[in-house]
C-alpha positions in Angstrom: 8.3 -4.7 11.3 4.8 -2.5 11.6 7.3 0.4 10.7 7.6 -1.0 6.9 4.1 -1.8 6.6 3.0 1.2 7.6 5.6 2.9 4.9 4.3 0.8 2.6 0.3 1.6 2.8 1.3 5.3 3.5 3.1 5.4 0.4 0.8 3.3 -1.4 -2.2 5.6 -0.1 -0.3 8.8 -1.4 -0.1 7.0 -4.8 -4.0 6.7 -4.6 -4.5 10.5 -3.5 -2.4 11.5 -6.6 -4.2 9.4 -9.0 -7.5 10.1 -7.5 -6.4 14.1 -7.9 -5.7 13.5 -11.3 -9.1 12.0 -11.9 -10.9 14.8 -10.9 -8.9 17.5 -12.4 -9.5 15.2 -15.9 -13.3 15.2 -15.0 -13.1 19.3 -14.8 -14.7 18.6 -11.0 -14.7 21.0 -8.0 -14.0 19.6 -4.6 -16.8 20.1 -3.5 -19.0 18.6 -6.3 -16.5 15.1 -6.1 -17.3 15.1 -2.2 -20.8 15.4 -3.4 -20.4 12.4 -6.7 -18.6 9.8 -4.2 -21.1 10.6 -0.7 -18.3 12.0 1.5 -18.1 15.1 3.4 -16.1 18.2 1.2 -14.2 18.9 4.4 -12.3 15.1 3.6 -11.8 15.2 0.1 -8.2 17.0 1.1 -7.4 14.2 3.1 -8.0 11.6 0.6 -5.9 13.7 -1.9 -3.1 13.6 0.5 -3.1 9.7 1.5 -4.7 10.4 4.5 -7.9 8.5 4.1 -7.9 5.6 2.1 -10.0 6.0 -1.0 -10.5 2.3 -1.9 -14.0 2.8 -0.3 -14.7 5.2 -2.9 -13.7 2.6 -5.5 -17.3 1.8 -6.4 -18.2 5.3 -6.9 -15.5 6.1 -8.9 -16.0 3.4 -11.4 -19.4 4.3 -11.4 -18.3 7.2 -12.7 -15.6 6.2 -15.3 -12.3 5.8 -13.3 -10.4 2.3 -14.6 -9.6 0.4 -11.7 -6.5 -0.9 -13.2 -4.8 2.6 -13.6 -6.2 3.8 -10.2 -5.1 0.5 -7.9 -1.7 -0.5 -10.5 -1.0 2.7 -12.4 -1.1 0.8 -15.5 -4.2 1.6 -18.0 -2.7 -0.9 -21.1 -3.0 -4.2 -19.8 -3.3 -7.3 -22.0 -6.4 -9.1 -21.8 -5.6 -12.6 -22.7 -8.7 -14.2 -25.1 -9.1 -17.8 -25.7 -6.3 -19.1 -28.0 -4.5 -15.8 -28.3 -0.7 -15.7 -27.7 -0.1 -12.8 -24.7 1.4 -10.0 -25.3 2.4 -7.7 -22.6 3.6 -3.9 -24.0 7.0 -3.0 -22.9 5.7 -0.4 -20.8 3.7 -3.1 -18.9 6.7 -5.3 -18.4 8.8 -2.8 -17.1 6.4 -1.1 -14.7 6.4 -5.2 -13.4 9.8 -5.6 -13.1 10.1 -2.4 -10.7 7.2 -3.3 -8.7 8.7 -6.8 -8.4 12.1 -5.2 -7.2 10.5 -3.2 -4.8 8.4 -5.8 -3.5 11.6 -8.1 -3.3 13.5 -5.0 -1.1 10.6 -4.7 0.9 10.6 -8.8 1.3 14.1 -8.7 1.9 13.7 -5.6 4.8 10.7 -7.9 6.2 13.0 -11.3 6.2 15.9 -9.0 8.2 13.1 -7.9 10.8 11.9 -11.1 11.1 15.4 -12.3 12.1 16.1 -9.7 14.5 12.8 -10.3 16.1 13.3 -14.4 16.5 17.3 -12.8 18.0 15.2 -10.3 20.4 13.1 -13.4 21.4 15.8 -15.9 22.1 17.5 -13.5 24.3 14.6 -12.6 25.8 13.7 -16.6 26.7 17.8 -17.1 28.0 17.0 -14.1 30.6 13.1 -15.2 31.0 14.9 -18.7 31.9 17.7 -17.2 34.0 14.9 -15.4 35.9 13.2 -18.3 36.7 16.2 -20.6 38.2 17.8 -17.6 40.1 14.2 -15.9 41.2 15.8 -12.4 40.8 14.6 -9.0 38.6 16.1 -8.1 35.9 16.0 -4.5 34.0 15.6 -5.6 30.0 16.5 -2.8 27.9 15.0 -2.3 24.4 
């Protein structure tokens, strides 16, 4: 189960390390010079490019200095702010880059749910031998 939660914050990190890259490139900054904007060391700002690190400590810093949370954490820069008495509106773009995040969400649900039932399975066995163990007093090898 750790397995596709890890997958999922690596890849999410990655995401962050490319739109973070992107930031800085439309800032015209050097490496070094971001390291010094944000208050980390120019040796790590590599790492945080690559997914490495994870750059949501950095988020204050970086809206300090103009990045829009929205694009950087979603990937979406045109959302729809509702005002009072307003009918919403969400662009087409918006709706779609929704629907894909909701389907990858519900695969990654769905992969969760599956683990979660092999893991109650593992379990059950597990209690039957624990069990048998007990009444019989023997050793048993399990094997994974």
């Amino acid at each position: 189960m750790n397995s596709n939660i890890d997958d999922s914050k690596k890849k999410f990190l990655e995401e962050l390390g490319k739109r973070l890259h992107i930031f800085i490139e439309e800032k015209g900054w050097k490496k070094k010079e971001f390291a010094e904007i944000v208050g980390i060391y120019p040796s790590d700002v590599n790492k945080y490019l690559q997914g490495k690190f994870d750059p949501l400590n950095l988020l204050e810093k970086l809206i300090e200095n103009g990045i829009d949370k929205n694009w950087f954490l979603l990937g979406v820069t045109d959302l729809v702010v509702k005002e009072p008495d307003s009918e919403y509106k969400p662009s087409q773009s918006m709706v779609l880059q929704m629907m894909d995040e909701m389907k990858n969400l519900m695969e990654q649900n769905r992969l969760l749910q599956k683990e979660v039932e092999e893991l109650k399975d593992k379990n059950a066995k597990l209690s039957v031998l624990a069990d048998k163990i007990k009444i019989t007093g023997t050793s048993t090898t399990v094997s994974r």
